[in-house]
N, C-alpha and C positions, 0 to 999 in steps of 0.2 A: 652790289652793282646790278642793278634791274635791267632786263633786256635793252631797251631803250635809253639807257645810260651807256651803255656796252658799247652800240653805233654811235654813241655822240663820242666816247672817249679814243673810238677807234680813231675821229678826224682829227685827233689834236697829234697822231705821230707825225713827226717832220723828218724830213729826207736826212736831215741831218742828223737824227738819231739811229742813221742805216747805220751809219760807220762804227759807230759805239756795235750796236748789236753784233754786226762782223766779226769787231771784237770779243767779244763775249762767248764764242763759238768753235768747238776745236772742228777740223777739216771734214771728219765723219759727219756730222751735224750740216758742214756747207755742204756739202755733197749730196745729203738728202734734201734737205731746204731748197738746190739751186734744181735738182731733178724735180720737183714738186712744181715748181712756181714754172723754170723753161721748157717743161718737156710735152706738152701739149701743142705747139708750132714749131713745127720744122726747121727754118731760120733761127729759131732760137734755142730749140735743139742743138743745129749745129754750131753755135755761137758758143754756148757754154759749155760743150763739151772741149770746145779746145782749151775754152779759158781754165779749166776742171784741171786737165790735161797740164797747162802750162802749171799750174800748180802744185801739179805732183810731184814737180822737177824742182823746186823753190824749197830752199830753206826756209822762207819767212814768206808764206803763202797770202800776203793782204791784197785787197782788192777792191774791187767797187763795184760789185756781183748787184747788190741790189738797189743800190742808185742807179745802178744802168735798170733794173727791172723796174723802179718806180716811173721813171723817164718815160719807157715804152707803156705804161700804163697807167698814165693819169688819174683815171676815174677810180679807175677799182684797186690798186695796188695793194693798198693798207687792207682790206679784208680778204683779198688773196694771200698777204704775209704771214698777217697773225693766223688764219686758219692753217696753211703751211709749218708756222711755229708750232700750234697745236698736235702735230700729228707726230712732229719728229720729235715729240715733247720736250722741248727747249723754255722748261720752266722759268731758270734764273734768266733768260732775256725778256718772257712775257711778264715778268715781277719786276724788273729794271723798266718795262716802258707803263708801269702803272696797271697793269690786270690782275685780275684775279684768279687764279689757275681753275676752280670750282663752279664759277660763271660759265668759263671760258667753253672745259668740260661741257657742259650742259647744253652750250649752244653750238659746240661745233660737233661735238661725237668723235673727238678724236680716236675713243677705244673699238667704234663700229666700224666695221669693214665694208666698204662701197657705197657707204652716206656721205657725200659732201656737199657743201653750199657753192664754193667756186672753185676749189682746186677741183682737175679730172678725176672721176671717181676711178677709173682707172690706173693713171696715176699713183694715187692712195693705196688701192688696193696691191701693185707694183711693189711699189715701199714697203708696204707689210710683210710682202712676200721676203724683200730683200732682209727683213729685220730677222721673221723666222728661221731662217734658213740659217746651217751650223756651214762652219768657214768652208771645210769637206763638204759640202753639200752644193754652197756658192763655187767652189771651184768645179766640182763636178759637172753644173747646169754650163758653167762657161765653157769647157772642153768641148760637152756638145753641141750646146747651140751655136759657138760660135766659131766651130767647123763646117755647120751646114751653112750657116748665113754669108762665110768667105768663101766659097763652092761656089755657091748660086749670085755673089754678088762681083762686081768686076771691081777695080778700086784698092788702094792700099790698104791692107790689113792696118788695124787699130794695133800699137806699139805700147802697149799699156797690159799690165798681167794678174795685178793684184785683185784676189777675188773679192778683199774684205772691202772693195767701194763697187760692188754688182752696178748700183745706179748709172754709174760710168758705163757698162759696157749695155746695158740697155740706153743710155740714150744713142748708143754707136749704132746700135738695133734698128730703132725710131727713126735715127736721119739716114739709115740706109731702106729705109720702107718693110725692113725685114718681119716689124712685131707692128701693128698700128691702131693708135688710140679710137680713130671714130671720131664722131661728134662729142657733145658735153654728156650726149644722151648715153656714150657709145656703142650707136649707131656709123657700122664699117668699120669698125674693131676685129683685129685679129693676131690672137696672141696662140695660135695653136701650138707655134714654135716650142713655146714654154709649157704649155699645159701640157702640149706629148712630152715632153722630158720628165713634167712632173709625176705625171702619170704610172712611167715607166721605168721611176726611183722609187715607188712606195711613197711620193709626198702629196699623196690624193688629196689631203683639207687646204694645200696652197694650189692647188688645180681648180677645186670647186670656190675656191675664194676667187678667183679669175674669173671663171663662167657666172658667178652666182653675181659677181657686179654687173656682167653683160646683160645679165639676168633681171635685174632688180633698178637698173636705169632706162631699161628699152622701152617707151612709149607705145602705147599696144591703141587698135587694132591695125597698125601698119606693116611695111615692110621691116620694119627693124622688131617690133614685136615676133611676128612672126619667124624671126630668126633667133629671137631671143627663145621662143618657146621650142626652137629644134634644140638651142642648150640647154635648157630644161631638161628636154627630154634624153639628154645625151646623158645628163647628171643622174638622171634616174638610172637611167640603164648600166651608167657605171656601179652606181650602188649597189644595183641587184646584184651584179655580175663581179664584186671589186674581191672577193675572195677567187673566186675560179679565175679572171684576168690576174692577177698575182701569181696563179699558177704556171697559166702558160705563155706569160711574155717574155720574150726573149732580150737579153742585152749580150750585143757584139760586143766583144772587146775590138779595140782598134789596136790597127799595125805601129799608128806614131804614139801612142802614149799606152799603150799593152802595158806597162809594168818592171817591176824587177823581177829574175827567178835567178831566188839567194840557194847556191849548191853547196852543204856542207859534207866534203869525203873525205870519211874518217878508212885510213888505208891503216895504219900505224896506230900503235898505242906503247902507251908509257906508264909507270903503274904509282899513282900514290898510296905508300905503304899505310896512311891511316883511316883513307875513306874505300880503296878501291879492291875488289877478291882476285881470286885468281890472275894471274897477268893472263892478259887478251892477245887472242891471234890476232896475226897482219890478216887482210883481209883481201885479198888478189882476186881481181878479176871485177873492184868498185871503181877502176879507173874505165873500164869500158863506159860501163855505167853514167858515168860523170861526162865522157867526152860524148854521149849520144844525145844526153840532155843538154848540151852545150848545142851542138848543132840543130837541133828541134827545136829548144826554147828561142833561138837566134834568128830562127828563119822564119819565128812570126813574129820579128819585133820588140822580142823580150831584150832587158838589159841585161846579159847574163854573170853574174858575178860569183865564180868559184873559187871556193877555200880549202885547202888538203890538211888534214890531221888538227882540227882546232880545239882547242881547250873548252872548259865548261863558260868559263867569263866570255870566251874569246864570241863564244854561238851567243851567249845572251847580246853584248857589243853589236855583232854582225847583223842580228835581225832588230835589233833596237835601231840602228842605223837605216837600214831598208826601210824601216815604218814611217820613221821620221822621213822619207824621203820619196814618200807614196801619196801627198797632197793632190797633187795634178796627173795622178798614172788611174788608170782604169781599175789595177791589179796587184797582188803581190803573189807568188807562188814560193814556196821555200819548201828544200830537199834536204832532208839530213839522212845519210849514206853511212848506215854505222853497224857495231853491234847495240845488242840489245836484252831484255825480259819483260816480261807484263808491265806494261803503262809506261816503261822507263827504256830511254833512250843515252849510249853512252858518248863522251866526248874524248878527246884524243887522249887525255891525263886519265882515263877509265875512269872517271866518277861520272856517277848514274845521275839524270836528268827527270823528273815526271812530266810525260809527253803534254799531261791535261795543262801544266805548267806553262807552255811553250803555247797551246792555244790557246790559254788565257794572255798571254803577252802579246800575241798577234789582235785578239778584239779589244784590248785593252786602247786601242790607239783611234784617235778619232780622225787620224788621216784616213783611219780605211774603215770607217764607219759605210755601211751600205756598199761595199766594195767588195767583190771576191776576193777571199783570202784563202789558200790551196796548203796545206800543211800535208807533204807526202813524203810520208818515210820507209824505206827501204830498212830493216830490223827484227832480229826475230823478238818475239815474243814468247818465249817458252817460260813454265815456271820455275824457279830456280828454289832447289836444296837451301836449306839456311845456313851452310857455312860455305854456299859460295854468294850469298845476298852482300851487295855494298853493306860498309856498318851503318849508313844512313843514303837517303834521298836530296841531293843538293835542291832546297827549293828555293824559284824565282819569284824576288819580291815583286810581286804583281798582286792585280784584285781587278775586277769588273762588277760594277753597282749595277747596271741594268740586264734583261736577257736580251734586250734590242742590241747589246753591243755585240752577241754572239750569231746576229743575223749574216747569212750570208759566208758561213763560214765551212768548210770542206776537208775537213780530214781524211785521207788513201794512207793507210796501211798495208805492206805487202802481207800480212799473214793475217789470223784471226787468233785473236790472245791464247796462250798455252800453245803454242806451236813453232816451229822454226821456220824459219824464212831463205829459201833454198837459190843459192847464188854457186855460177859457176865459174871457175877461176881462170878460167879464158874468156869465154863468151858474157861475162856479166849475171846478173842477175834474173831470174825469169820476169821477177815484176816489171820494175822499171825498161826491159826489154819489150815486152808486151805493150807497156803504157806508150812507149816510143810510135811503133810499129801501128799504134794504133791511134795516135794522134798522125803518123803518117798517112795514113789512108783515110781516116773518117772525120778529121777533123773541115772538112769545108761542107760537112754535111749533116755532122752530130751533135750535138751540144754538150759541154763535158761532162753532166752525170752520165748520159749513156755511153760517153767512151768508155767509161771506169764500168757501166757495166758487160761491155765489150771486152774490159782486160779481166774483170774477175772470170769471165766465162773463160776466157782462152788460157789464163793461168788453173785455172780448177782440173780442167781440161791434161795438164801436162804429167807425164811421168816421169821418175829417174830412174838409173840402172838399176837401183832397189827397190822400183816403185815405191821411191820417195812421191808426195804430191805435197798443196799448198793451198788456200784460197784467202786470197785477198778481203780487206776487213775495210769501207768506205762508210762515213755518217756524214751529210751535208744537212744545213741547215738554208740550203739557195732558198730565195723565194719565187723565181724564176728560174725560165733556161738560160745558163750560160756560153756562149759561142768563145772558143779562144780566136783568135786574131787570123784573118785569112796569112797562108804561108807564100812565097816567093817562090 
């Protein structure tokens, strides 16, 4: 089909084949199609978003989405459609109205980001963003941004949550003037909202796909040029600078979506005579412990959920649960309050645990992909004789394929391996006592690697009546500063 065939065969679609295509299409598919073709005026903005909306709630979502758009658009519909089809790649509907998928390609670019003939290149580039983007990722740009846009904007919050249809909550955006396309040129475009979010996720190539369209549509030497080329230069400047801002930008956690901090306090032990050595002491003075993390982690918003004396399956369960349940939370923090020897952590039945185990279960989870995960254990660490060694290592079937899944991730040890971990059976432990006292005072001020190194110093710092001492063992893999959650 030759260019020129292409336009001729576009005019033979009939309105009456909208309905058939409708059909042909599951709801993801309308959702990008109807944000493509309504999201560029406002009235129709806010028209299809309710219609979106209304369908969310429908078992049997049909509709008359694009008969109402051909109606309103006479002239151009039919190559605003199929280019739209193009993008959300909706193959089997462009081969049911007679195209050729490899034409189609060639003339619209559906695989280049910020080229387009009619739909907003903005727009396009939106869509992109929404296709990139991992579910934890969409849910996370929604928490932020549309906390600040309900702040600042007056009006009934949008009653709608699921992150896998983003396009919905960006046209919420659009008809509250919050994000704004511009002209065709996009020219008065302004999507900072999202590029500072992306920014300040690690998702720099969908940040510079947003600028790089502002960039690459602006008609130069005017006023919208000239603001195209301050994003230009803003894009350089993050380039130069995109390793050392990685360094030092900061993410608050917030007070309403802060997270779980899952507390395991293992007081009691029970011995299984074929995995576990010696029977373990009670451990008095871990309930301080557990009740000071209760009211610290509480009073910035945490959900605090504490378990006393739990089993080896019961810990794997517990934090399996909290991960699954970390989608839409900022954070996950988990405490396990035990004994312990090098790399292994025990559970209430004394079978030993490998800690590395336990972080790998926690990156393994892509709710908390890019998300602080805090893994702090109260344990000693000493090496142990080999007839007091478990007969083996209970290991958790976990794996992690990527190192990206380990970003962001923060292990606090109360000791340094070969060591013991010095708790007192009144007053609690020195670590977790320290960690308290020092989230009590510097947390509106520190960011958490430097509390942790505020607690190593003041635990190193302590003696016992034997001039016993300690020092605490912390590896982070943050790519930023982390702020816990301001306190009440």
């Amino acid at each position: 089909m030759a260019g020129s065939n292409l336009l001729i065969h576009l005019d033979t679609i009939d309105q009456n084949d909208l309905i058939y295509v409708e059909r042909d299409m599951n709801f993801a598919q309308k959702v990008g199609l109807c944000f493509l073709l309504y999201g560029d005026d406002h009235s129709d903005a806010t028209y299809i978003l309710q219609k979106l909306l209304a369908m969310t709630r429908s078992d049997f979502p049909q509709s008359d989405l694009l008969i109402k758009f051909a109606k309103s658009r006479p002239e151009t519909w039919r190559r605003h459609l199929v280019e739209a089809l193009c993008i959300i790649g909706a193959r089997k509907v462009l081969r049911r109205l007679g195209f050729c998928w490899q034409e189609l390609r060639m003339h619209y670019l559906p695989h280049i980001a910020g080229i387009t003939l009619h739909v907003h290149p903005l727009l396009k580039s939106l869509y992109r963003m929404c296709e990139e983007l991992s579910l934890v990722q969409s849910g996370r740009l929604l928490l932020d941004v549309r906390e600040k846009v309900e702040s600042q904007q007056a009006g009934d919050p949008l009653r709608f949550y699921d992150p896998a249809y983003l396009e919905i909550f960006l046209l919420d955006w659009l008809t509250r003037r919050s994000i704004k396309l511009g002209d065709i040129n996009a020219a008065g475009s302004d999507v900072q909202l999202l590029v500072g979010h992306l920014k300040s996720n690690g998702l720099q190539a969908q940040a510079n796909l947003l600028k790089d369209t502002i960039i690459s549509n602006a008609p130069e030497p005017d006023a919208a040029g000239t603001a195209a080329m301050a994003v230009k230069q803003e894009i350089e400047s993050d380039n130069q600078q995109s390793y050392c801002s990685t360094q030092i930008d900061a993410l608050k956690l917030t007070r309403e979506n802060a997270g779980i901090a899952l507390i395991i306090n293992q007081q009691k032990f029970h011995r299984n005579k074929f995995l576990s050595p010696d029977p373990l002491r009670r451990r008095d003075g871990t309930d301080v412990d557990k009740e000071r993390l209760i009211e610290v982690f509480s009073s910035m918003g945490y959900n605090v959920e504490a378990y006393d004396n739990v089993d080896h399956m019961g810990i794997i369960e517990r934090i399996r649960s909290a991960c699954d349940r970390s989608l839409v939370r900022d954070s996950l923090v988990v405490f396990i309050l035990s004994h312990g020897f090098e790399e292994a952590v025990y559970a209430s039945n004394s079978i030993a645990m490998k800690i590395t185990d336990i972080e790998d279960l926690l990156c393994s989870y892509d709710t908390l992909y890019y998300k602080p995960k805090l893994l702090i254990i109260q344990a000693c660490q000493e090496k142990l004789v080999h007839k007091k060694k478990p007969n083996e290592l209970f290991r958790i079937d976990v794996t992690t394929v990527s190192p990206d899944q380990h970003i962001d991730m923060l292990r606090a040890m109360s000791t340094v391996n070969g060591y013991a971990a010095l708790r007192h059976t009144q007053t609690g432990s020195w670590f977790i006592g320290s960690l308290c006292d020092a989230i009590d005072r510097r947390s509106a001020s520190e960011h958490i690697a430097d509390i942790l190194t505020i607690v190593t110093n003041e635990v190193s710092k302590k003696r016992g009546s034997n001039d016993e001492s300690m020092v605490p063992n912390v590896k982070s893999t943050f790519r930023q500063h982390v702020y816990f959650p301001p306190r009440l």
